[in-house]
Residue, then its C-alpha position, 0 to 999 in steps of 0.5 A: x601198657x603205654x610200651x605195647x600201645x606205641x609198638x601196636x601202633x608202629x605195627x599198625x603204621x607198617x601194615x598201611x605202608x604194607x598195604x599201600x604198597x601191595x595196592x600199587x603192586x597190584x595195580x602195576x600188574x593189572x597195567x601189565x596184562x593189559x598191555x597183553x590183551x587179558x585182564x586179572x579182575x578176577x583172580x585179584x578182586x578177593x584183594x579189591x573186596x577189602x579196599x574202600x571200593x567194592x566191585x561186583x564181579x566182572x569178565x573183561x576189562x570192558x565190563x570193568x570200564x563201563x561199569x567204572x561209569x556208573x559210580x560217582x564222580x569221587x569214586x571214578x577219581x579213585x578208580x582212574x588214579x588209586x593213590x588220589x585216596x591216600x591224600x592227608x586226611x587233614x585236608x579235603x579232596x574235591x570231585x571232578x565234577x559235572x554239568x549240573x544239568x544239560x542246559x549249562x554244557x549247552x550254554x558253555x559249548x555255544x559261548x565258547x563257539x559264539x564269539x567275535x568271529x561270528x560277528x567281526x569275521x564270518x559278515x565281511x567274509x560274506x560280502x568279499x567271496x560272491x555274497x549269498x553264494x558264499x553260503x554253498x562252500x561253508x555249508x559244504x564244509x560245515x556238514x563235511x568237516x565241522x559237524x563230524x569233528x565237532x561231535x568227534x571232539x565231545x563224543x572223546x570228552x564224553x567217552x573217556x570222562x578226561x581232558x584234551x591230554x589224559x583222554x588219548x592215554x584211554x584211546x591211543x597213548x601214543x597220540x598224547x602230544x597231540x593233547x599237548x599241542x593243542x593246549x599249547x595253542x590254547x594257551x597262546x590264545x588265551x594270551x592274545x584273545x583277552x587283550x581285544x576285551x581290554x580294547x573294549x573295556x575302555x570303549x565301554x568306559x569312554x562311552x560313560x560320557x556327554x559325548x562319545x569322544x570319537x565323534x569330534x576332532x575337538x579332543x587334545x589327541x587329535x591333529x589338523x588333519x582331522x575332518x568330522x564326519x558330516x564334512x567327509x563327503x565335501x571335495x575340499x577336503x585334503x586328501x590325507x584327512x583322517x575320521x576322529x573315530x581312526x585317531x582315536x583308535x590309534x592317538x588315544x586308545x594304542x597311541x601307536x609307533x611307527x614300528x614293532x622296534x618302538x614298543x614304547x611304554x605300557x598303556x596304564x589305562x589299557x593294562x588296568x583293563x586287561x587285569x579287570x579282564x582276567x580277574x573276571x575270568x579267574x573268578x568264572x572259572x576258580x570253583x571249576x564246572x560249578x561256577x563256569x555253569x552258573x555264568x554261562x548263564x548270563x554271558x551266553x543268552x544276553x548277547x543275544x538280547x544286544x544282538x536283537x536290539x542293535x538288529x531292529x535299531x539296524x534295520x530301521x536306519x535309511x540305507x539299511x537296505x542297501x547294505x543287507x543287499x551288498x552283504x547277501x547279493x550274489x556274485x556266481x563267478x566267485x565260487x571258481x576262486x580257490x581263495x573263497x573255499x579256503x575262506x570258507x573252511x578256515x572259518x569253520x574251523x575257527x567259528x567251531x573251536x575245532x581241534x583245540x580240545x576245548x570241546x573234549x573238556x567241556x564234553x568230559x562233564x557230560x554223564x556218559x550216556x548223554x545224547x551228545x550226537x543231538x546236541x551237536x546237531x542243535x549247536x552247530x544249527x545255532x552257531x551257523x545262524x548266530x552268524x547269519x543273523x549278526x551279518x544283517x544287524x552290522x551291515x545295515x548299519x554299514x549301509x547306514x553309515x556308507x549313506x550318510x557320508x554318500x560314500x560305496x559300502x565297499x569304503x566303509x566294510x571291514x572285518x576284524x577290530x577295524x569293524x568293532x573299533x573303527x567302522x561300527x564306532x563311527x556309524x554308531x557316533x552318526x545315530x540319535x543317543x550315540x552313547x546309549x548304542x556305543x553301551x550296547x555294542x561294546x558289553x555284546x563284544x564283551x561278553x561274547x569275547x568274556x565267555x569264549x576266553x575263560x571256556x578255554x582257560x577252564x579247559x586248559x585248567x581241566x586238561x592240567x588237573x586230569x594229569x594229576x587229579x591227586x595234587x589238584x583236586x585236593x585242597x585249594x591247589x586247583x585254585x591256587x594254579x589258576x591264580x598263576x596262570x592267569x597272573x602269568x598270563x596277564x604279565x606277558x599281555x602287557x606287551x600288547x599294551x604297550x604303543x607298539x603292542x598291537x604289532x605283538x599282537x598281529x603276530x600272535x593272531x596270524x601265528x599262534x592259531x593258524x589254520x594249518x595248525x588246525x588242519x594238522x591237528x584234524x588229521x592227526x585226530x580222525x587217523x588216531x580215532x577213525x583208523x588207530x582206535x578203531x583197528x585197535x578195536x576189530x583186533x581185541x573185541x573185549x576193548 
């Protein structure tokens, strides 16, 4: 008896192996024909029937396709990937998931796109290229190129239910490195990006004090040359002085070298806030959707509280006035320069993440008859007025502080970290209770950079996981992935911390995400949907 029940059971482990290969063969087949323009659904589903997942009978592969989108989750994983069934049954395989419900993937698409350029970058470009007719080359290219390549990028997601790399094997496989080429660039990002969050961890941190430690030049970092900023107006002064708030940034915050030879040694204060940075960030996204659509929650709309208070506080300061004039005044003459148009398209292709496949993967999770088209309308209305509106609440305080030093505004206006970490520091060291808006200030950098940079490392992650869902999505290897790309990614940060650190990362920030590189990949996408899938499409209507 125990003879018959082992060779009973060996027979039974050769059928499994029979049957997993006939179910690989099978699927080779379908492969085959339809590479030829025909599908043989019908001739194999008598097969199909007896397999986990019933069907009912179809005509055409596009009948196939769309009813595929009907099932759950688990099942499409199933369909799209057949071996990802065949896992050990000791462990447990995980959904790929979705939006819980649209509010979530409308939080996460708008503090992805909602960031520090919105605040740092789109109010200086104002000012510099004519003022209030800057607005008439960006709205051209806003409702030229972002609008339609902001839907063109969800509507992929949405359609083809995969990542920025798997999404172009359903529409044009030989367009998959352009997947890959914008998670490389992804990647980069995500490097150099959370470095400006450890930046501002440590200002939030040296806020904690009895008095903001940039307001004086009492402090052992400092040197002779130092003047206090009620003494910058004063005509003795020497004419190579330096503000506390720029020592501070360079002495004590990078303590800078001469050169990008002289990297020095790391900033322990520094590299324990970039680890703080990315443990946040691991833990937003280690449980995939599930957890990125719960923190969206409070990264997304409570900037916009700091937002609104940094705004009144603005407008209520002397010299508000003047610097909302400088900030909108126009200039007419300006619209001849070919360098405000290159401005203007640059930032809408920055400000609306485009053609970095970040947008694909966050529109993937959207269930396949969601109206993507309105949400794209309200998105981009809101991060185009995000933009408008933080220009009023910096330049007020600009105009603020341009009138307590008697000094022109065009002195004190910057863009990029010289206004979070030089020019906004000083205004807010000129105010009644410096620390309570130094506080403010800096958690709105931190969490308009905080969601901006895990949105895009849970992209990457989704992009990586569609690739195999059958090895990720099973167990906690999906987490476990996440682990070594975030620890990776925060060693080689630690070169941006160093004392030469902040040249590496200049390199990176004129580099790595280049507006060519952006404009490349744009082309390549509307020539790959725009003329490939949609000649594809006249030839063979059953696609």
């Amino acid at each position: 008896m125990a003879l018959w029940r082992q060779r009973a059971r060996s027979a039974g482990e050769r059928m499994h192996v029979l049957e997993v290969r006939m179910d690989d063969r099978i699927l080779f087949i379908m492969d085959i024909c339809s590479c030829f323009g025909f599908c043989p659904v019908p001739t194999l589903f008598s097969y199909w029937r007896r397999r986990e997942v019933v069907f009912p009978s179809v005509t055409s592969c596009q009948q196939l396709s769309d009813m595929e989108m009907n099932y759950d989750p688990e099942v499409q994983l199933k369909l799209s990937c057949p071996e990802s069934g065949k896992v050990n049954i000791k462990g447990k395989t995980q959904e790929r998931g979705q939006w819980s419900n649209k509010v979530e993937f409308l939080l996460a698409v708008a503090g992805q796109i909602i960031g520090l350029g919105n605040v740092w970058r789109f109010p200086y470009l104002c000012y510099k290229n004519g003022g209030g007719v800057f607005f008439i080359p960006y709205l051209v290219f806003l409702f030229a190129c972002g609008i339609p390549l902001f839907l063109m990028e969800i509507s992929l997601g949405q359609y083809t239910s995969q990542g920025s790399i798997t999404c172009w094997r359903k529409i044009c496989p030989l367009f998959e490195g352009l997947g890959y080429g914008t998670q490389v660039v992804v990647l980069y990002s995500s490097i150099y990006y959370i470095v400006i969050l450890a930046w501002a961890f440590f200002y939030l941190f040296s806020s904690f004090s009895a008095e903001v430690p940039w307001a004086t030049c009492s402090n052992t970092w400092n040197t002779e040359t130092c003047t206090e900023f009620e003494k910058m107006h004063n005509s003795t002064i020497p004419e190579n002085a330096t503000s506390p708030v720029k020592e501070f940034w360079e002495r004590r915050v990078l303590n800078l070298t001469g050169s990008i030879q002289e990297l020095g040694n790391v900033r322990w204060e520094l590299a324990l806030c970039l680890l703080l940075a990315w443990i946040i960030c691991y833990f937003c996204v280690w449980k995939g959707v599930k957890s990125t659509g719960k923190v969206v929650y409070f990264t997304a709309t409570f900037p916009y509280v700091i937002l609104a208070v940094l705004l009144v506080r603005g407008l209520t300061l002397p010299g508000a006035v003047d610097g909302i004039i400088f900030y909108l005044y126009p200039d007419p003459t300006r619209l001849t320069d070919p360098q405000v148009w290159m401005d203007a398209g640059t930032q809408i292709f920055y400000s609306y993440a485009l053609c970095i496949g970040c947008l694909t993967a966050l529109g993937s999770y959207n269930k396949y008859n969601n109206n993507c088209y309105k949400d794209c309308i309200y998105l981009c209305l809101l991060n185009s007025g995000t933009s408008f509106v933080a220009g009023f609440a910096i330049f007020s305080v600009l105009g603020f502080m341009a009138y307590e030093q008697e000094t022109d505004i065009s002195k004190v206006a910057e863009s990029g970290p010289g206004l979070a970490f030089i020019a906004y520091p000083r205004a807010v060291a000129m105010m009644p209770l410096p620390q309570l808006w130094a506080i403010c200030f800096f958690l709105m950098i931190i969490l308009l950079g905080l969601d901006s940079e895990f949105v895009c490392l849970e992209a990457l992650m989704t992009a990586v996981t569609d690739m195999y869902p059958s090895f990720f999505l099973f167990g906690h290897r999906r987490k476990g992935f996440l682990l070594i790309i975030c620890f990776g990614c925060f060693l080689i940060g630690l070169v941006m911390v160093t004392e030469g650190g902040l040249y590496i990362f200049q390199l990176f920030d004129y580099y790595c995400c280049s507006g060519m590189t952006l404009l490349l990949f744009a082309i390549l996408q509307s020539v790959c949907i725009g003329w490939v899938y949609e000649t594809t499409c006249s030839l063979h209507p059953s696609k």
